[in-house]
C-alpha positions in Angstrom: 0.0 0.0 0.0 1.4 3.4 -1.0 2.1 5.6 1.3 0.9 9.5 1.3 4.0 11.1 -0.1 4.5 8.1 -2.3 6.3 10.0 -5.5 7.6 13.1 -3.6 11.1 13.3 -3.7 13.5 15.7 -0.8 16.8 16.9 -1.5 18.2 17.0 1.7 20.7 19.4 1.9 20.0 20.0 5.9 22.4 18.4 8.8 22.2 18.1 12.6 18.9 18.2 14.0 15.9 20.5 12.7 16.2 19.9 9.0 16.9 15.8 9.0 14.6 16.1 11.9 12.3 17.4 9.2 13.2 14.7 6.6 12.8 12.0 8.6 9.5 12.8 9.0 8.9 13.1 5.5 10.7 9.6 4.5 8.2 8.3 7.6 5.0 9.2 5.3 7.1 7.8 2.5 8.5 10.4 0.4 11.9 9.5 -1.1 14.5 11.4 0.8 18.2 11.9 -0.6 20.9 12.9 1.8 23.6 15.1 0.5 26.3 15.0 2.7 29.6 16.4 2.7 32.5 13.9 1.0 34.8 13.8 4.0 33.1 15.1 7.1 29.3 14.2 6.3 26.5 15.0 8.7 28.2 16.6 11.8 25.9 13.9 14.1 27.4 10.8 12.8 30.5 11.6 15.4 28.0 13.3 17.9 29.4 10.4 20.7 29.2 7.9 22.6 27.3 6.0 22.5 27.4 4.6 18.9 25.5 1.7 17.6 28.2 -1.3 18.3 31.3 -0.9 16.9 30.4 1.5 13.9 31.0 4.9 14.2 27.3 5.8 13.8 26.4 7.8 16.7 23.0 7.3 18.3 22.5 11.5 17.7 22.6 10.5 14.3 20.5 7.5 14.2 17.3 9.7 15.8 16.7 11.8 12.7 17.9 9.9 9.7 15.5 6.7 9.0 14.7 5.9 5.6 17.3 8.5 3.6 19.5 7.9 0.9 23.1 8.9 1.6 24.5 10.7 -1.2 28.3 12.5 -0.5 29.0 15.1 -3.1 31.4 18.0 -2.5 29.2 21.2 -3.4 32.7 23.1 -3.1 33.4 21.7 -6.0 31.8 22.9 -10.0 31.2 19.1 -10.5 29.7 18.8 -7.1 27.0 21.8 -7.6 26.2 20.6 -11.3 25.5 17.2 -9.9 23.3 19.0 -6.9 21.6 20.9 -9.7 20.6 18.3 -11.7 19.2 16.2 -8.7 17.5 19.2 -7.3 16.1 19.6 -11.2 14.4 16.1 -10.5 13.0 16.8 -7.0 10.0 18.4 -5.7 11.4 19.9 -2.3 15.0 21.2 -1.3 15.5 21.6 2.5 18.7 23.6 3.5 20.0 24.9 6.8 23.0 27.0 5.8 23.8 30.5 6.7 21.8 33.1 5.1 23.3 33.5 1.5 25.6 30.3 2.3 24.3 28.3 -1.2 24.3 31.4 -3.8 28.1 31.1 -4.3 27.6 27.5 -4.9 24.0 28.7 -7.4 21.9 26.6 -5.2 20.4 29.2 -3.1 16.7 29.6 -4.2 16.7 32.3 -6.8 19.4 29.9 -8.9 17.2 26.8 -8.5 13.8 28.4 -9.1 15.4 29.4 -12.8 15.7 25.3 -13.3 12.4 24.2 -11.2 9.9 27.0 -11.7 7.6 24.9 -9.4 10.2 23.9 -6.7 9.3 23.9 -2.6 12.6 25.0 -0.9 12.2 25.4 2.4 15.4 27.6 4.6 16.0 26.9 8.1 18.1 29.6 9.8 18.6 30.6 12.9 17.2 34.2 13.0 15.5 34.3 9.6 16.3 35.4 6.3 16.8 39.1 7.0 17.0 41.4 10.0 19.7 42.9 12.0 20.5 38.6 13.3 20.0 37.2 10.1 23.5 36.5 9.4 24.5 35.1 12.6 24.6 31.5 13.2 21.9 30.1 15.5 21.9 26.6 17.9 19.2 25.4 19.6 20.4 26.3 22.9 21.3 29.5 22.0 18.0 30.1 21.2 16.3 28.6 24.0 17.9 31.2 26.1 17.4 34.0 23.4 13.6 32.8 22.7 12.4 33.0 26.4 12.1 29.5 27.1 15.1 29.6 29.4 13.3 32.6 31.0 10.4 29.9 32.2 12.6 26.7 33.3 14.3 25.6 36.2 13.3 26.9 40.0 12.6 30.6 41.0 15.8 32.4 41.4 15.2 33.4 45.3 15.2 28.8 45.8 18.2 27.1 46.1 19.2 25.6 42.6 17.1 28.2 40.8 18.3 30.2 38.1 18.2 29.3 34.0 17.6 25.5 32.6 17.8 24.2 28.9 15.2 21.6 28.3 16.9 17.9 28.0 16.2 17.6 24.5 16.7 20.4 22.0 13.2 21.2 21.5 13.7 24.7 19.5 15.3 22.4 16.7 12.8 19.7 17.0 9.5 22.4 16.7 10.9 24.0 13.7 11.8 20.3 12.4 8.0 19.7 12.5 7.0 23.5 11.7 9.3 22.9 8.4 7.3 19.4 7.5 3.8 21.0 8.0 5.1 23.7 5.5 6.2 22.0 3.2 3.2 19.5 3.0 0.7 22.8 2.8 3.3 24.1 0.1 3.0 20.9 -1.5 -1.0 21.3 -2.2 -0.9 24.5 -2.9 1.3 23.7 -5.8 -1.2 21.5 -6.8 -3.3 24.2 -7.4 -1.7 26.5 -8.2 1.5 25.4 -10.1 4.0 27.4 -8.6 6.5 26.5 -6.1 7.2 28.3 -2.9 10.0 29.7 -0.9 10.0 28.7 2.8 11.7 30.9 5.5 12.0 29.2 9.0 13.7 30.7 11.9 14.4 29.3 14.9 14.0 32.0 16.9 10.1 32.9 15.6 9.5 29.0 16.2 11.0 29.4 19.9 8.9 32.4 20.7 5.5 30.4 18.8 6.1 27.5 21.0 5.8 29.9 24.1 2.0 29.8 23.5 -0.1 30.2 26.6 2.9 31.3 28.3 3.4 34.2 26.0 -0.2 34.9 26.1 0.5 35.7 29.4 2.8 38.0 29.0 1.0 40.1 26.1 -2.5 39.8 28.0 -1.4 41.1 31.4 2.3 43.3 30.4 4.0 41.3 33.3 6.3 38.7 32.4 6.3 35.1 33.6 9.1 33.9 35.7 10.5 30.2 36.8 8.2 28.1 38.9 10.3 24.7 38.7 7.4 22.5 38.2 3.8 24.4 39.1 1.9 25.9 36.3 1.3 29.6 36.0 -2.8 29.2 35.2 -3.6 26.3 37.1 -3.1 24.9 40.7 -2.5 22.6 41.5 -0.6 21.2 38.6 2.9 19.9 39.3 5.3 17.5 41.0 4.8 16.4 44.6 7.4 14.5 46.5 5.6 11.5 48.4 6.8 9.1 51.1 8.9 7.1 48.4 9.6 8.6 45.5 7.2 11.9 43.4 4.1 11.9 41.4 2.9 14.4 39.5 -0.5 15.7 40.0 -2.1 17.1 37.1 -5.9 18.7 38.4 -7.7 20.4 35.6 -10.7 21.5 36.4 -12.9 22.1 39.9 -14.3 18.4 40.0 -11.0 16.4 40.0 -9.7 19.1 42.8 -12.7 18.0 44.7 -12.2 14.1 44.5 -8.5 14.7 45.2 -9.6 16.1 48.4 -12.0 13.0 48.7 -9.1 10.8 48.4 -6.7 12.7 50.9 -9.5 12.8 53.4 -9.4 16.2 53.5 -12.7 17.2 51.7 -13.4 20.9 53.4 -10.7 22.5 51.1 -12.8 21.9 48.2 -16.0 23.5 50.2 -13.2 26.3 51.2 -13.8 29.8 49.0 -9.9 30.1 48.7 -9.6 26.7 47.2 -13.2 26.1 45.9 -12.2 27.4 42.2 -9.0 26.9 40.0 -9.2 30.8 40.0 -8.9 30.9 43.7 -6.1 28.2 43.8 -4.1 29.8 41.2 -4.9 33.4 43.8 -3.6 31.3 47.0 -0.9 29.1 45.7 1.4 30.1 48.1 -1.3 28.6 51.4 -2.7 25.7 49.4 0.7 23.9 47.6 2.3 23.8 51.3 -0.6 22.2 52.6 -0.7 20.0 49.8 2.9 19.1 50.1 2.7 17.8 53.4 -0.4 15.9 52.6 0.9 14.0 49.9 4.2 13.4 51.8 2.3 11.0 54.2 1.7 8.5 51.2 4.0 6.4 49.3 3.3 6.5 45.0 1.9 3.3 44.6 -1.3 5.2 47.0 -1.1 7.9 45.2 -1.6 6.5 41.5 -4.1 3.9 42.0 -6.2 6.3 44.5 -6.3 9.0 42.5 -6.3 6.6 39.1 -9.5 5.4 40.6 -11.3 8.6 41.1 -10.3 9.8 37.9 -7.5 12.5 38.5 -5.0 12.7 36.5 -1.8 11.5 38.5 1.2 9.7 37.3 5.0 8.9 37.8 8.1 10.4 36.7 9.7 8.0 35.0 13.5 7.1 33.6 13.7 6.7 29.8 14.5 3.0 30.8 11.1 2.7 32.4 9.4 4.5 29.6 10.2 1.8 27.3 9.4 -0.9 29.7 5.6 0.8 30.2 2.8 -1.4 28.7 0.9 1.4 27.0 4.6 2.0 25.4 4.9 -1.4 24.1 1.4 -2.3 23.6 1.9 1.1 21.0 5.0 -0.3 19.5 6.9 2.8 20.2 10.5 0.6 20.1 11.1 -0.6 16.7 13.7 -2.8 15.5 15.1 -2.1 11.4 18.0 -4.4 10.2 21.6 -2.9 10.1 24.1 -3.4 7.5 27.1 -3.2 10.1 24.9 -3.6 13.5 22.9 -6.4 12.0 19.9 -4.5 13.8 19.3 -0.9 14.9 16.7 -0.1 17.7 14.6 3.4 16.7 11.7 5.3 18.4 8.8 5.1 16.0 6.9 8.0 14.6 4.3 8.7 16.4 1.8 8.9 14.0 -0.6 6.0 12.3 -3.0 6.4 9.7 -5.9 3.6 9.5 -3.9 1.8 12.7 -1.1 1.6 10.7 2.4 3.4 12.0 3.6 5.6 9.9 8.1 4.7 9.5 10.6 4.2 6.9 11.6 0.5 6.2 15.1 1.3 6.3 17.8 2.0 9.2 19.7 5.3 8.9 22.3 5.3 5.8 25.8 4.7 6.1 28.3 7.5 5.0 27.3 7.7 0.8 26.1 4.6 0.9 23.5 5.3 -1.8 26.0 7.7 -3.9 26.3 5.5 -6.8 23.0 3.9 -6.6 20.9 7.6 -7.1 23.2 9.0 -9.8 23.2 5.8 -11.6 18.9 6.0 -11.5 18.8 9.7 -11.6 21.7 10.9 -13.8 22.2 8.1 -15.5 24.5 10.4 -18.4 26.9 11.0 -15.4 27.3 6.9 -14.9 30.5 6.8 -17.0 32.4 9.5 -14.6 31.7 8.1 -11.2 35.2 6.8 -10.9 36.9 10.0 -12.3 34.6 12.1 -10.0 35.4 9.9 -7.0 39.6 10.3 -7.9 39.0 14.1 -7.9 37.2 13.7 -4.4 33.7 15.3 -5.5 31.9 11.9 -5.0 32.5 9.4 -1.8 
């Protein structure tokens, strides 16, 4: 069964995290993805280590974002190198790139040079500030731009409690948003060229994704002119809503709405704070944080977790552990889902991945094939796609524009 970008082809010409982030995504729904990668150093990720997958030098970074690419390494430095990137963009519906602003014109792949080829092309730019203003020209990393985007601004503990001050988020999040902002683009770009004809340029910076993904907490700031602060794990708009350390371990407890605050209090035996005005409404709770969460705290200290999540499971509130990535993968909604899957390896024999998350008709939507090795599809896509190039491969590889 074909899968719904079946006959789209990507030129990749994206590394690290928020383009291949991006890609993979794309090869996931089945669109044929080629990899361009640099003849020497390839994607920076493959040496982003340990751990690496057994004893290849494929680093697990890597592994995350690449499933179901073609590797393809082809020195754009090089005049042979951008004719051959020309050609292959010629025969592709999208170009991803994540250079610096201006970074492919000198090689004639920027947008302008490839448009003049592919009148109907989808090229989609991911930079870190954009492709103008006063930053467009600087270079941009996700943590960078956690700190520069706010999000730094709202995580980690209240400056005046020990440990407070800044925190990045464990994963690079900024990256991963404008990975999926860049795939939802291009897919709307995508129909509109069926409608239209014409092709589209797509600007993506990772500092307008970073202040989007602020949402409610931006909100905030613009409805009321104040601007949120740290609060470790509470919620600015609702109470209570956060981690509670209990006799053995933490929970979280997520109330969201009047009712469950009420059978919470029913469980805890402690059933006139609901009836009380201060507590009574999530307006209240949120007015009197600072009397109710101590209370709280010392009420949910007297149980151990296990009470805690099947109590509260029971009564319908919404409660649950904290978990280790390690007990993630061992939790039966996780495996029931299929959220582990296993692809074979070339050099591994077998590569363990985190599926996409997303299933059409039941079915999960992932590539059939593990992340490429270093060019390990170079001959095999200029052979199919530029066939008249099949008799300088070897002379092109001597010269170093090919791996």
């Amino acid at each position: 069964m074909d899968k719904p970008l079946s006959g789209i082809r990507v030129l990749d010409l994206s590394r690290i995290l928020a383009g291949p982030w991006c890609t993979q995504h794309l090869a996931d729904l089945g669109a044929e993805v080629i990899k361009i990668e640099h003849p020497v150093r390839g994607d920076d990720t493959r040496g982003w280590g340990p751990p690496y997958l057994g004893d290849t030098q494929e680093a697990a970074y890597y592994l995350a974002a690449n499933r179901g690419k073609q590797s393809v390494a082809i020195d754009m430095a090089q005049p042979e190198g951008q004719a051959l990137i020309l050609d292959l963009a010629r025969k592709s519906d999208v170009v991803l790139e994540n250079f610096k602003v201006g970074g492919l014109k000198r090689y004639g792949l920027d947008y302008e040079s490839l448009k003049a080829v592919k009148p109907d092309l989808i090229y989609c730019s991911i930079t870190g500030f954009g492709q103008d203003g006063p930053y467009a020209n600087r270079a941009g990393y996700d943590f960078l731009l956690q700190g520069m985007g706010g999000l730094m601004g709202i995580t980690g503990k209240p400056d005046s409690e020990p440990g407070g001050g800044p925190v990045k988020v464990g994963v690079a999040v900024t990256d991963l948003f404008t990975g999926m902002y860049a795939a939802t683009s291009i897919l709307s770009a995508l129909i509109g060229r069926d409608r239209t004809g014409e092709g589209a340029h797509i600007d993506l910076a990772l500092l307008d994704v970073q202040l989007a993904m602020l949402a409610n907490q931006a909100m905030n700031y613009l409805t009321s002119g104040r601007s949120p602060g740290r609060m470790g794990n509470a919620h600015p708009n609702i109470v209570p809503y956060q981690a509670f350390a209990t006799a053995d371990g933490h929970i979280i407890l997520a109330v969201g709405n009047d009712g469950q605050f009420r059978r919470f209090c029913n469980v805890a035996g402690v059933a006139s704070l609901a009836d009380d005005e201060r507590y009574a409404t999530n307006r209240a709770r949120v007015e009197h944080r600072a009397e109710l969460v101590p209370k709280l705290e010392r009420l949910i200290a007297e149980q151990t977790s296990a009470f805690w999540l099947e109590s509260l499971e029971q009564e319908g509130v919404p409660c649950g552990p904290i978990n280790s990535i390690e007990q993630v993968f061992d939790d039966p909604q996780v495996c029931h889902r299929g959220m582990k899957i296993t692809l074979p390896h070339e050099e591994a024999g077998e590569v363990n991945l985190v599926s996409n998350p997303v299933r059409f008709d039941n079915r999960a939507q992932n590539a059939g094939t593990a992340p490429p090795r270093f060019g390990e599809h170079t001959d095999q896509v200029i052979e199919r796609l530029l066939p008249e190039q099949c008799d300088r491969l070897e002379a092109l590889r001597a010269k170093g524009v090919i791996r």
